[in-house]
VOBA-1610 file (N, C-alpha, C; in pm, whole numbers, padded with zeros to 5 digits, always signed):
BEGIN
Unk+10733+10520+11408Unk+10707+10376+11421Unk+10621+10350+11543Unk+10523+10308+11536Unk+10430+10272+11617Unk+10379+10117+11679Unk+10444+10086+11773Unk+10446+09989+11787Unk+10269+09879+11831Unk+10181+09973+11841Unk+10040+09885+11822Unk+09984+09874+11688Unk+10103+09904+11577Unk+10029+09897+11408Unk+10038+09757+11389Unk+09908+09719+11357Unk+09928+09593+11312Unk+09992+09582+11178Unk+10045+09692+11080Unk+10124+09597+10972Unk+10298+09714+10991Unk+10392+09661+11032Unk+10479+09684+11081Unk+10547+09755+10941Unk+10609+09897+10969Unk+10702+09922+10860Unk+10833+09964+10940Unk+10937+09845+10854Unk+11042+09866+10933Unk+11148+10020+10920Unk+11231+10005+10982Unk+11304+10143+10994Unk+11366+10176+10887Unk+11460+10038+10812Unk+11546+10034+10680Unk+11473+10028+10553Unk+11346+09959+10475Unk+11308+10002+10427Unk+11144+10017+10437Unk+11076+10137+10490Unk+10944+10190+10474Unk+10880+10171+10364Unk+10950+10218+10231Unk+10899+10258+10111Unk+10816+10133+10033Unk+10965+10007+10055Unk+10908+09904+10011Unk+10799+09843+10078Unk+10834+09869+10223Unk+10668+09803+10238Unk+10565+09835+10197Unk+10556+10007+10221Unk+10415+10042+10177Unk+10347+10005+10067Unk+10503+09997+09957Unk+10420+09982+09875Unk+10352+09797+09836Unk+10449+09727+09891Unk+10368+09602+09890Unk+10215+09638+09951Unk+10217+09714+10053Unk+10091+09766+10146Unk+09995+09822+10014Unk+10018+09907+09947Unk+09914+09949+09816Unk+09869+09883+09743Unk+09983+09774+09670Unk+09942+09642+09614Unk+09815+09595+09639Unk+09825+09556+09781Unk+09754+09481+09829Unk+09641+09520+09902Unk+09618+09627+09911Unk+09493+09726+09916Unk+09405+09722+09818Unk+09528+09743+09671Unk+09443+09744+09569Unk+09353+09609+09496Unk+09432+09526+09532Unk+09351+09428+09499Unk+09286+09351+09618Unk+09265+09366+09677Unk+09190+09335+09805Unk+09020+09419+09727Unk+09020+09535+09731Unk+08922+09632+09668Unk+08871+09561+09545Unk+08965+09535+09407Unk+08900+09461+09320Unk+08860+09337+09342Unk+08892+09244+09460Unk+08848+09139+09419Unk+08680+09151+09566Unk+08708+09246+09644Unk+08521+09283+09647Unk+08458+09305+09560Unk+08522+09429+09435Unk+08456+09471+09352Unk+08384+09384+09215Unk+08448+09257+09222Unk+08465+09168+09194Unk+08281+09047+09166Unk+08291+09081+09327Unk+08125+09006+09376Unk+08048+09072+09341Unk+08025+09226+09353Unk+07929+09219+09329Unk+07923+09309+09108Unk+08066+09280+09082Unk+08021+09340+08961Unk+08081+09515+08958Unk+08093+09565+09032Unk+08062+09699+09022Unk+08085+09776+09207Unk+08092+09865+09155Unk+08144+09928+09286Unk+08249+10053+09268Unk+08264+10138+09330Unk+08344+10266+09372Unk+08510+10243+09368Unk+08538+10147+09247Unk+08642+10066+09243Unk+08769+10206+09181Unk+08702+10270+09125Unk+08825+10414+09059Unk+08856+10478+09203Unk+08752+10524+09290Unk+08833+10560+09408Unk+08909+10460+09502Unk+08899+10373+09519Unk+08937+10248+09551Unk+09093+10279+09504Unk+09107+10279+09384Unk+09266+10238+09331Unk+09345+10379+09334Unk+09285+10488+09332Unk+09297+10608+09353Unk+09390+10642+09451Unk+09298+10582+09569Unk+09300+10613+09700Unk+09400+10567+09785Unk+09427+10460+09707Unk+09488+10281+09795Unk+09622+10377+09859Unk+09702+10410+09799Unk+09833+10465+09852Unk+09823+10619+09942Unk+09719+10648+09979Unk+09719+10742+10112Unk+09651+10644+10200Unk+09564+10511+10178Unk+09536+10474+10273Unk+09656+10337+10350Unk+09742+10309+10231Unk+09878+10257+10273Unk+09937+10302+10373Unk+09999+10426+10355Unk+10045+10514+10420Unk+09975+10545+10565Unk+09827+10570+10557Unk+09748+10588+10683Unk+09772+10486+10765Unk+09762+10341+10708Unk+09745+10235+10778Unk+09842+10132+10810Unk+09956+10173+10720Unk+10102+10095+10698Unk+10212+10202+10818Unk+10178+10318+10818Unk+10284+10385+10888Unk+10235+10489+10976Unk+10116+10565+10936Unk+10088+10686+11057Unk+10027+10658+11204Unk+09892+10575+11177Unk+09811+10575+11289Unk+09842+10499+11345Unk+09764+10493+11487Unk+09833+10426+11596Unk+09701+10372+11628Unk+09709+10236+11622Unk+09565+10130+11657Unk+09590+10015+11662Unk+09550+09921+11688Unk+09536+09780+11784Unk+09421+09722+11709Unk+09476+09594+11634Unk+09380+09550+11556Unk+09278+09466+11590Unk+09334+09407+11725Unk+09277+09314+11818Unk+09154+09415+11890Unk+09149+09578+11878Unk+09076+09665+12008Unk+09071+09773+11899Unk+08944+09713+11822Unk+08926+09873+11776Unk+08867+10010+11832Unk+08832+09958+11921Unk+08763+10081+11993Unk+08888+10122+12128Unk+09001+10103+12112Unk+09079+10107+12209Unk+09067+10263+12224Unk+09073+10347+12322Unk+09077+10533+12342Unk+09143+10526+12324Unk+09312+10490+12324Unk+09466+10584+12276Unk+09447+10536+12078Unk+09351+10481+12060Unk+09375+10496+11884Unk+09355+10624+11831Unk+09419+10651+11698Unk+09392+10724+11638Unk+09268+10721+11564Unk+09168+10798+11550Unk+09049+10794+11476Unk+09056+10845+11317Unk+09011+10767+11222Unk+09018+10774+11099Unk+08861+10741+11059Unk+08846+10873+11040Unk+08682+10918+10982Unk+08638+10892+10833Unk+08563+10817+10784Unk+08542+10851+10631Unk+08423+10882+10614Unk+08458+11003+10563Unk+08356+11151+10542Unk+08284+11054+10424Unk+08326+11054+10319Unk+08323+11015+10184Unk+08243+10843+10184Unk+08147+10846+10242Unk+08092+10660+10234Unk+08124+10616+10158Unk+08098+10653+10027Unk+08069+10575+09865Unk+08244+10500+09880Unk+08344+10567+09942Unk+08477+10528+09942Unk+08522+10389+10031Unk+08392+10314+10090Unk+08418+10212+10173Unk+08459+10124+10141Unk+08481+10109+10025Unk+08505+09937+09967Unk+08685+09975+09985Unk+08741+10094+09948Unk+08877+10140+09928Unk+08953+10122+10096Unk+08820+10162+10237Unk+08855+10172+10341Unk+08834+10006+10403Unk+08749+09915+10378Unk+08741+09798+10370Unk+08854+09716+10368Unk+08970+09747+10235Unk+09073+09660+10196Unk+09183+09763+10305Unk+09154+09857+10341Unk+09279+09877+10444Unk+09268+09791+10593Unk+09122+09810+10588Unk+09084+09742+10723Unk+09172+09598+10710Unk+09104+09519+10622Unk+09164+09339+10583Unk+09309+09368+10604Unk+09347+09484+10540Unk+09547+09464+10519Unk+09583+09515+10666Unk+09514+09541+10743Unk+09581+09618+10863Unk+09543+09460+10964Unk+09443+09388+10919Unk+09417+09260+11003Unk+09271+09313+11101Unk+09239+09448+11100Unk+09104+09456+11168Unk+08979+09392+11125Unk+08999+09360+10985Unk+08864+09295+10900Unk+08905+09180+10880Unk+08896+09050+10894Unk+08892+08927+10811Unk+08888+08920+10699Unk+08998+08858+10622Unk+09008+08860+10427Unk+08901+08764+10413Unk+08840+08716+10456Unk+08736+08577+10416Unk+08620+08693+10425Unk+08556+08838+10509Unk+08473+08881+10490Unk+08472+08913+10301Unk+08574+08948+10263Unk+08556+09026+10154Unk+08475+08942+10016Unk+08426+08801+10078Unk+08309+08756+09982Unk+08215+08791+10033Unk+08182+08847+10098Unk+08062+08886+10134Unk+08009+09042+10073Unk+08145+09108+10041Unk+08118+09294+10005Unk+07989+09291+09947Unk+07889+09448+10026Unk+07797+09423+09958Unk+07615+09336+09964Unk+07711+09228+10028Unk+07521+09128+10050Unk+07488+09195+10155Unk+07359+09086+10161Unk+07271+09112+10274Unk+07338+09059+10402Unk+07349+09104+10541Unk+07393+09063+10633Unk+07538+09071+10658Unk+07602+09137+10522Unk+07738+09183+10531Unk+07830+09291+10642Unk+07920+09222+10679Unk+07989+09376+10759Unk+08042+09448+10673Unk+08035+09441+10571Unk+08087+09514+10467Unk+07993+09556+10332Unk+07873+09666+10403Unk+07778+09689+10322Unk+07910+09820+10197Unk+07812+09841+10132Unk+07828+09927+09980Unk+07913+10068+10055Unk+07798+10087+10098Unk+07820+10250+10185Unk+07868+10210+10335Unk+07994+10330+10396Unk+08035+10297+10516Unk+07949+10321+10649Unk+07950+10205+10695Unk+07826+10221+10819Unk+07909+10194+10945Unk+07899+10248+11063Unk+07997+10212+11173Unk+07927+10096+11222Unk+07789+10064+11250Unk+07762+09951+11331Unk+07765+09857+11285Unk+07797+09869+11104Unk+07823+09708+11120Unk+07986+09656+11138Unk+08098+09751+11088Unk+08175+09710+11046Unk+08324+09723+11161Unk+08387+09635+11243Unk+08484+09713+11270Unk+08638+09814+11223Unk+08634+09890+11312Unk+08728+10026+11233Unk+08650+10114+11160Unk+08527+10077+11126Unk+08476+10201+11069Unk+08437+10331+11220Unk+08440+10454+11181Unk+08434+10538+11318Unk+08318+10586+11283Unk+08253+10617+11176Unk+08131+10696+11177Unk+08045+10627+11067Unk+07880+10644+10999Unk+07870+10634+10927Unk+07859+10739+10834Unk+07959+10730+10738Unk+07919+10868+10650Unk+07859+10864+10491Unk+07882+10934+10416Unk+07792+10919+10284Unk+07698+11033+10270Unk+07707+11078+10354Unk+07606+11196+10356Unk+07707+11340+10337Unk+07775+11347+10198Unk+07917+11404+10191Unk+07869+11612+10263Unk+07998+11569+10335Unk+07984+11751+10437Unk+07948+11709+10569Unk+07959+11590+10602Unk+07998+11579+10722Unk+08082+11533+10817Unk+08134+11493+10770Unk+08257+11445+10812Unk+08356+11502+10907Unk+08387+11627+10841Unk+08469+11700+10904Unk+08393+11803+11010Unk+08238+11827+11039Unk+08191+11878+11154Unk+08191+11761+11254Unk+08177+11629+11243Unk+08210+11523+11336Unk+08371+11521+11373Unk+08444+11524+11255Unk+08611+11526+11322Unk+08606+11661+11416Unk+08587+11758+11373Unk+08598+11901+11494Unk+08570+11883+11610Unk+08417+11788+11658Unk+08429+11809+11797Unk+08485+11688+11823Unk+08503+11546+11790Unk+08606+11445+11795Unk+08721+11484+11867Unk+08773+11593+11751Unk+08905+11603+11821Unk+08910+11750+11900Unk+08801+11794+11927Unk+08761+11887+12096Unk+08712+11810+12192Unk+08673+11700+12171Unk+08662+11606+12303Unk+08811+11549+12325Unk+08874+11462+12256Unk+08987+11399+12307Unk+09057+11522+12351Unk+09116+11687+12319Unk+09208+11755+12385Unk+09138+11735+12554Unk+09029+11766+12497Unk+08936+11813+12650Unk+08994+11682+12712Unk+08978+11554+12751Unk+09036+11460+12805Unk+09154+11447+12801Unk+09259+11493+12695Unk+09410+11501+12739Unk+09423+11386+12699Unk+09348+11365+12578Unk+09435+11218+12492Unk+09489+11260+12383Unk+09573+11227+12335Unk+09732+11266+12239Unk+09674+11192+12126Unk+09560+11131+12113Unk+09478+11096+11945Unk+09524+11158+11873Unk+09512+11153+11752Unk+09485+11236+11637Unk+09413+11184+11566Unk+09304+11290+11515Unk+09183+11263+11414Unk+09202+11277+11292Unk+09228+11194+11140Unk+09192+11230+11074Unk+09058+11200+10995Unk+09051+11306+10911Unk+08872+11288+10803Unk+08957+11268+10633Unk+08915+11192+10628Unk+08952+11167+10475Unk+08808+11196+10403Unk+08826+11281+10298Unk+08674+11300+10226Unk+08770+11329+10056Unk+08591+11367+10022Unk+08595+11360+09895Unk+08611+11534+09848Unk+08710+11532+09729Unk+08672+11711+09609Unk+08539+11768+09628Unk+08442+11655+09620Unk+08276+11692+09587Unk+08222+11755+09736Unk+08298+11711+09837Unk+08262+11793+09957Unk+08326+11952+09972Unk+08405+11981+09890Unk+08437+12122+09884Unk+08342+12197+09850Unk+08233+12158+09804Unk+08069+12230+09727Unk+08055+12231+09872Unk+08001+12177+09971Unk+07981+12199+10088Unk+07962+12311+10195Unk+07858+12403+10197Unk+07924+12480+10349Unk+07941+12428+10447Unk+07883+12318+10458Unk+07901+12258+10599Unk+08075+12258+10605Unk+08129+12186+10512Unk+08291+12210+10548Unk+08350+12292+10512Unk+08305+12402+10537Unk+08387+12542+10549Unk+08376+12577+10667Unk+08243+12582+10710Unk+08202+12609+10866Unk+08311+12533+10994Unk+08301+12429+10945Unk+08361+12293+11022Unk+08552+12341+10996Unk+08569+12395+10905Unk+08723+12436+10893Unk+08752+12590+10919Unk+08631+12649+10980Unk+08634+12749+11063Unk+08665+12737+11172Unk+08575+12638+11217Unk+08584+12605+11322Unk+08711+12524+11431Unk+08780+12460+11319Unk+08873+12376+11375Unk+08976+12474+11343Unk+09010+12618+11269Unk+09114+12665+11330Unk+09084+12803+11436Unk+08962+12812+11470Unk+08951+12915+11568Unk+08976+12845+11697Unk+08928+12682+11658Unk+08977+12593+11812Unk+09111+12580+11831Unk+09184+12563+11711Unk+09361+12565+11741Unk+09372+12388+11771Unk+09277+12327+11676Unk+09268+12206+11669Unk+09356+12103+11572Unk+09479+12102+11657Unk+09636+12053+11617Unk+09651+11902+11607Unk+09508+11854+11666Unk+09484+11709+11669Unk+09442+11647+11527Unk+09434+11749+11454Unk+09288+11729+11341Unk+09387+11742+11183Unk+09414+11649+11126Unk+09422+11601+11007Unk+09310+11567+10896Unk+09311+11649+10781Unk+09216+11656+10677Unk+09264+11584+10529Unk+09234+11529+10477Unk+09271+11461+10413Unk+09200+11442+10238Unk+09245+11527+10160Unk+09142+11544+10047Unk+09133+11491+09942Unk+09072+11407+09852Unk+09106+11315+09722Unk+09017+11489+09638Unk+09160+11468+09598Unk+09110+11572+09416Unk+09125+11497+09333Unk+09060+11391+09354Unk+09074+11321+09169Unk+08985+11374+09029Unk+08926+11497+09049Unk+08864+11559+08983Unk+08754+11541+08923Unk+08705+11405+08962Unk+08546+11329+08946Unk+08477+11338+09041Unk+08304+11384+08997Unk+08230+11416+09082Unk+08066+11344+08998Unk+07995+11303+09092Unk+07901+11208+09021Unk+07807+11323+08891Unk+07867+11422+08889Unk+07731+11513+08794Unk+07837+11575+08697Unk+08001+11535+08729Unk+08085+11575+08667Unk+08224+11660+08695Unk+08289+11710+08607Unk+08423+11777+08693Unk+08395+11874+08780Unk+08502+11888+08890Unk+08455+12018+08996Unk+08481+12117+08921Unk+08571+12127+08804Unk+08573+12287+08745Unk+08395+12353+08698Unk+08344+12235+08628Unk+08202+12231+08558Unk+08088+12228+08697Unk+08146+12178+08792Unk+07996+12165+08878Unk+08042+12277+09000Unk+08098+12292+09043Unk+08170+12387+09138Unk+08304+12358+09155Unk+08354+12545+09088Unk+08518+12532+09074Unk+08536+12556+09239Unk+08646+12481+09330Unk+08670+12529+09438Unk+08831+12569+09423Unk+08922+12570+09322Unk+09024+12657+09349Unk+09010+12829+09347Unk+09140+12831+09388Unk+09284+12806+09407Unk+09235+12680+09596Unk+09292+12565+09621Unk+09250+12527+09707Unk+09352+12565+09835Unk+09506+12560+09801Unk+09564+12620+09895Unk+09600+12748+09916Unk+09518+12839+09865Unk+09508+12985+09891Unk+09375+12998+10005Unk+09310+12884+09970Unk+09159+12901+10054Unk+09215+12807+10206Unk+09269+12692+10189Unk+09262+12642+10309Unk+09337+12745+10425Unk+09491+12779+10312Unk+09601+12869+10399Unk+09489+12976+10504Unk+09359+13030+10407Unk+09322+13167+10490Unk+09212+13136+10577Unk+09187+13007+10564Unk+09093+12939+10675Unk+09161+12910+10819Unk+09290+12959+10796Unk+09368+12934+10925Unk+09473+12779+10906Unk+09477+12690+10825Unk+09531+12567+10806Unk+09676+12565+10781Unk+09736+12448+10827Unk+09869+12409+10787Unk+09884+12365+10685Unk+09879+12356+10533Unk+09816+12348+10420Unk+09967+12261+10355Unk+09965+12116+10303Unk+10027+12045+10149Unk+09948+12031+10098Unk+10013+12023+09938Unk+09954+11967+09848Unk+10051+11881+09776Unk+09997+11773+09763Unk+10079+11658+09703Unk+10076+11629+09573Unk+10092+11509+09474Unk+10072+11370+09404Unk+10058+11270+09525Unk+09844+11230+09536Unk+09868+11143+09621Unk+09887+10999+09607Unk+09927+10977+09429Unk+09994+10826+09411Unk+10163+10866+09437Unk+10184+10959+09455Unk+10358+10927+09487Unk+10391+10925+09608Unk+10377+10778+09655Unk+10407+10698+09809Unk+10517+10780+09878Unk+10637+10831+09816Unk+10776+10933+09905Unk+10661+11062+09971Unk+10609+11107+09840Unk+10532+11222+09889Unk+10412+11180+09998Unk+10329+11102+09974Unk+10261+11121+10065Unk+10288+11105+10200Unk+10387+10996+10220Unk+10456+10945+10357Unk+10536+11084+10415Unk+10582+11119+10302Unk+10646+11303+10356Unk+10544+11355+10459Unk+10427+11343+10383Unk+10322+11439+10389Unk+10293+11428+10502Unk+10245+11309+10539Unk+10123+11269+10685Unk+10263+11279+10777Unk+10374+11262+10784Unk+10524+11305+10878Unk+10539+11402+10919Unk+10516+11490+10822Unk+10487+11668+10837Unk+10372+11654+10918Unk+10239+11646+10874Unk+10140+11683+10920Unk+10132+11671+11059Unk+10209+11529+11103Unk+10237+11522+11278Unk+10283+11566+11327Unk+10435+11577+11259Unk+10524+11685+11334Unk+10502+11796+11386Unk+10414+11864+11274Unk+10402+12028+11265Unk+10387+12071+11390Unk+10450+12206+11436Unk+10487+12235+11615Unk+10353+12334+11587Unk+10311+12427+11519Unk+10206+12491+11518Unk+10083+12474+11538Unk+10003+12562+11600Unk+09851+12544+11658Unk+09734+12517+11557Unk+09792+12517+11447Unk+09684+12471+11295Unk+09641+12370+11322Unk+09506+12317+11256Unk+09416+12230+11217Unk+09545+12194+11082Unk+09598+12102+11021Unk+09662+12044+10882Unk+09587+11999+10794Unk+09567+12011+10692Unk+09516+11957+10519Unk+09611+11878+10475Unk+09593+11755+10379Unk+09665+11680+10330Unk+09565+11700+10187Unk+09585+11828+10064Unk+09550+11765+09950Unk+09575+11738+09829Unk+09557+11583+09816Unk+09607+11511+09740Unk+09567+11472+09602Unk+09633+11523+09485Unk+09614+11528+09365Unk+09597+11346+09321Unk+09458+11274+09308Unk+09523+11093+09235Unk+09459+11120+09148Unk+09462+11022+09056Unk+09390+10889+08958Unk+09298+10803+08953Unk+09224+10844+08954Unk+09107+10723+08945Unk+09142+10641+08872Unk+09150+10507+08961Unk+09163+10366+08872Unk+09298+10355+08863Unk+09378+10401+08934Unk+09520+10432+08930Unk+09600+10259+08976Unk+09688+10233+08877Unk+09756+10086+08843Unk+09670+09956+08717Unk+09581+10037+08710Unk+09493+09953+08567Unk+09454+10054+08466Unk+09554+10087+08373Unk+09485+10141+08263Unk+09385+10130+08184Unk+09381+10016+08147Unk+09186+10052+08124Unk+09096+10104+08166Unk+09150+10123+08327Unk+09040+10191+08458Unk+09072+10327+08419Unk+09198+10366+08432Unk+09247+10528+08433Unk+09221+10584+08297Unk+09149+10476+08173Unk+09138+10520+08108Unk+08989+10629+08074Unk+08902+10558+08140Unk+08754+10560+08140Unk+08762+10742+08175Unk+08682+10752+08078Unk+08601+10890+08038Unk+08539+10946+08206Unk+08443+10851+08230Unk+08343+10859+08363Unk+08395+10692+08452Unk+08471+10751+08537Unk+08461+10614+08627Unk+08434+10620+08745Unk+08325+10724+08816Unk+08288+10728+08914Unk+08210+10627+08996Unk+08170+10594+08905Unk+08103+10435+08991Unk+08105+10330+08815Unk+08197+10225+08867Unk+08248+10155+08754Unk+08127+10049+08774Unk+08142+09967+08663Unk+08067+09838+08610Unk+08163+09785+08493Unk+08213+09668+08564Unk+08282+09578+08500Unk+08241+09470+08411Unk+08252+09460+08322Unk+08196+09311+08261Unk+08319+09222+08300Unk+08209+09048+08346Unk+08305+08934+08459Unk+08457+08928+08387Unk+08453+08957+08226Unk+08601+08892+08207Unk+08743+09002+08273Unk+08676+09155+08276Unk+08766+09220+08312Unk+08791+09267+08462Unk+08728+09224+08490Unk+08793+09158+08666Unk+08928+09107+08656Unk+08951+09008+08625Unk+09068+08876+08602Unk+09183+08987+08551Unk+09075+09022+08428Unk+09228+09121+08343Unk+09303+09257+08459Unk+09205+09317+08514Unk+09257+09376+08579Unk+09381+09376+08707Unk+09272+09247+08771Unk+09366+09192+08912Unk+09512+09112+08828Unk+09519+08999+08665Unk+09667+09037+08593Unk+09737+09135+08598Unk+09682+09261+08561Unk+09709+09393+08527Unk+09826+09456+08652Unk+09752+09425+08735Unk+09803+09466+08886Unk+09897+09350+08958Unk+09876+09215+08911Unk+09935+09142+08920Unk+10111+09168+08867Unk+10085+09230+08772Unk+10246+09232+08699Unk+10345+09336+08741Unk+10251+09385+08842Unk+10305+09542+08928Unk+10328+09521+09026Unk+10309+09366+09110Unk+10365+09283+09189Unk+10486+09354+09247Unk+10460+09406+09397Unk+10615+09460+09410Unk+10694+09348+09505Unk+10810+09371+09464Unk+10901+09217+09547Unk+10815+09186+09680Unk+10852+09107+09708Unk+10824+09083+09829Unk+10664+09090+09877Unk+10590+09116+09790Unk+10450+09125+09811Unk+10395+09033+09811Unk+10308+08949+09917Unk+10236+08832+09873Unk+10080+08836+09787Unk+10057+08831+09739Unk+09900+08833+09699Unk+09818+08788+09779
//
C-alpha cells in the first residue's frame, strides 16, 4: 500500500477495487476510441487489467508531481498502446477525463502514438518497438547509481520479441543484477503482419527469459488474483534478477464482438458500435464502480 497512489486500494478488499479500476480503464479507452472512430482499442481492453493493477496497487507516484524522483517509472515500449496507457493516466487522476475528447486531434496531449512531451506520466516516447527496454536498463542503472529505491517498469509488446535490440537490453540488465527493473509482456498473440508463431515464433518464452538470467512468471494477464500475485512477487523477489511479468490476454477482452474479430490489431468501428460496446461493458459494471 502506497500511500502517494492516487487511486487508493484498501487493505480489506483490493480485488474489488481493481477491478472497478479495469472497468474503468476500459471504458475510459473506448470512449477515446470513440472520437476518433478507430484506434488500438483490442490492446486497450487487453491490457486494461495489468495496467489496473500497475496503477491501482504497485507503483508509487504523485499525481499532482509527475516528474517527482522517488516515483516509480513506467515506460511504454509499445506506443501504438497509448490510448490503453492514457485511460490509466485519467483513472490514476494524472490526465484530466475532459482531455479524453480531445484523443488523437491536433494540439492534443493525447496524440495516437505515446509521446512524452506532450503528455503527463508518459516517461518516454516510444513506438519505435525494441526500445524500450534498452532505455529501462540504463533508467534503472542510473537510479541504483543515485541510491533511489525506484523501480522501473517497461511494458511492451510480443512483436518486440522479433527484436535484438531486446535481447541485448535483457543481457544486459541481468549481467547488471538490475533488481530495480520489471518487464512486462502482452502475448496477446497479434502482431500487425500476423501471429508470432507465423511471423517469428519466440517460444518456449520462459525457457529463454529463465537463461537470460531473469526472475521469470507467466500468467493469465486478464486474471486480476493472478496478476496482482504477480507484480507482489516481482517486488518482493530477494534475488539479484532483472523480473519478467509474461502475460498471456485477449484482445478486446470484456466485448465479445471485439474478442471476436479475426484481425483486431488496429480496430475500426462503425459509430453504432461504440454505444453497443461501452452497453456491453456497461453490464459488467462491477458494484461499486462509477462510470
Amino acid at each position: 500500500m502506497k500511500s502517494d497512489h492516487a487511486v487508493l486500494v484498501t487493505q480489506s478488499s483490493p480485488l474489488s477495487a481493481l477491478q472497478a479500476t479495469a472497468y474503468r480503464i476500459r471504458r475510459f479507452a473506448l470512449r477515446m476510441g470513440e472520437v476518433q472512430g478507430q484506434g488500438y482499442i483490442g490492446q486497450a481492453l487487453g491490457w486494461a487489467d495489468v495496467l489496473a493493477v500497475a496503477y491501482g496497487h504497485a507503483l508509487n507516484f504523485r499525481a499532482d508531481d509527475p516528474h517527482w524522483d522517488g516515483r516509480d517509472r513506467f515506460l511504454l515500449s509499445h506506443g501504438h498502446y497509448a490510448i490503453a496507457l492514457y485511460a490509466a493516466l485519467i483513472e490514476a487522476g494524472i490526465v484530466a477525463e475532459t482531455d479524453l475528447e480531445t484523443y488523437g486531434s491536433d494540439d492534443s496531449r493525447l496524440p495516437m502514438s505515446g509521446m512524452a512531451m506532450y503528455t503527463p506520466g508518459m516517461e518516454i516516447s516510444g513506438g519505435s518497438l525494441g526500445q524500450g527496454l534498452s532505455i529501462a536498463v540504463g533508467m534503472a542503472l542510473a537510479l541504483r547509481h543515485k541510491r533511489n529505491a525506484a523501480f522501473v517498469y517497461n511494458s511492451m509488446s510480443d512483436g518486440e520479441l522479433d527484436e535484438g535490440a531486446t535481447w541485448e537490453a535483457a543481457m544486459a540488465a541481468a549481467h547488471h543484477g538490475l533488481s530495480n527493473l520489471i518487464c512486462l509482456v502482452d502475448l496477446n498473440q497479434q502482431q500487425a503482419d500476423g501471429t508470432p508463431s507465423t511471423v517469428m515464433n519466440f517460444e518456449p518464452l520462459v525457457d529463454k527469459w529463465t537463461a537470460f538470467g531473469w526472475h521469470v512468471q507467466r500468467i493469465d494477464g486478464n486474471d486480476l488474483p493472478a496478476v496482482l500475485m504477480a507484480f507482489d512477487t516481482a517486488r518482493a523477489w530477494s534475488g539479484p534478477q532483472p523480473r519478467v511479468i509474461l502475460c498471456d490476454t485477449l484482445m478486446g477482452k470484456g466485448v465479445p464482438f471485439l474478442e471476436a474479430r479475426e484481425k483486431n490489431h488496429f480496430i475500426r468501428v462503425d459509430p453504432p458500435e461504440w454505444q453497443a460496446a461501452l452497453a456491453i461493458l456497461d453490464g459488467q459494471q462491477p458494484e461499486g464502480a462509477n462510470a
